[in-house]
C-alpha positions as CSV (number, residue, x, y, z in Angstrom):
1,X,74.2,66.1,-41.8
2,X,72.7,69.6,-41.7
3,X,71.9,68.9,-45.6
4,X,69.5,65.7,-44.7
5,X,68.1,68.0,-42.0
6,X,66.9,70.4,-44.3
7,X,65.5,67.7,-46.6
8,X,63.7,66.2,-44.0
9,X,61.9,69.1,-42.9
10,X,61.0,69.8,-46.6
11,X,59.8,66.4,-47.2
12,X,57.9,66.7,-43.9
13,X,56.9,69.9,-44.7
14,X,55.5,68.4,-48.3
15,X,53.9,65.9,-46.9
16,X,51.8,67.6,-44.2
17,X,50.6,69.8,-46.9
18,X,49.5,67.2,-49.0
19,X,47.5,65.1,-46.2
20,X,46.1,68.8,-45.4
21,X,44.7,69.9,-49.1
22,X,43.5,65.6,-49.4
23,X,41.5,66.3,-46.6
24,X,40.3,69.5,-47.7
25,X,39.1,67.6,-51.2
26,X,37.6,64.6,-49.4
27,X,35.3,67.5,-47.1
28,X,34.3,69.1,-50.6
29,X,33.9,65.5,-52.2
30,X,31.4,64.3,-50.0
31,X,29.9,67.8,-48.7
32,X,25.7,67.1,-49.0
33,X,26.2,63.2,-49.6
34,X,23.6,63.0,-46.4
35,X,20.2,64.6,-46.7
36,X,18.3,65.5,-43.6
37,X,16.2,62.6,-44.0
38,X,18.6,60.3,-44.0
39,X,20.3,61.5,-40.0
40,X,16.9,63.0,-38.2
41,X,18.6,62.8,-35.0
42,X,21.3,65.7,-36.4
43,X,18.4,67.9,-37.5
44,X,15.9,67.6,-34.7
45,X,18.2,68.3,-31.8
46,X,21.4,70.5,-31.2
47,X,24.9,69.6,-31.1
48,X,24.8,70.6,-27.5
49,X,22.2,68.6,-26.7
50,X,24.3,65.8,-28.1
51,X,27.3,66.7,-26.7
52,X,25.3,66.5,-23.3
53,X,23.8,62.9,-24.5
54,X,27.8,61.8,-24.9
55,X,29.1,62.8,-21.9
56,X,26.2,61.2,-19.7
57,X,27.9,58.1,-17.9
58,X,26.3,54.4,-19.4
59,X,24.4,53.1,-17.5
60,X,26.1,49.2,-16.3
61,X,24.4,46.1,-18.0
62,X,23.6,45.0,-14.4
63,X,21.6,48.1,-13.8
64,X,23.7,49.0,-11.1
C-alpha cells in the first residue's frame, strides 16, 4: 500500500508539471496574437478602471 502511495504522488506530481509547462507554451504560443487595434478598450483605459466597470452591480432589465 505505501508503494501505490508513492506512485500516486509521482504520477500526480508528473502530471501537475506537465499541465503547468502546457500552459506555459500556450502563453508563449499565442503571446502578441492581438494587436492594439484589434481590443481598443484594453489600450485606452486601465485595468483598474475595468476592474471598477466589473464590479459595478447591472442594472435590472426592468430598470428598477
Amino acid at each position: 500500500m505505501h508503494f501505490s502511495n508513492r506512485n500516486r504522488f509521482i504520477v500526480e506530481a508528473v502530471v501537475e508539471k506537465m499541465r503547468r509547462e502546457m500552459q506555459v507554451q500556450a502563453f508563449k504560443n499565442t503571446r502578441g496574437i492581438l494587436a492594439a487595434e484589434d481590443v481598443p478598450e484594453w489600450v485606452n483605459n486601465s485595468g483598474a478602471d475595468w476592474v471598477k466597470k466589473l464590479r459595478q452591480p447591472m442594472a435590472s432589465p426592468s430598470g428598477c
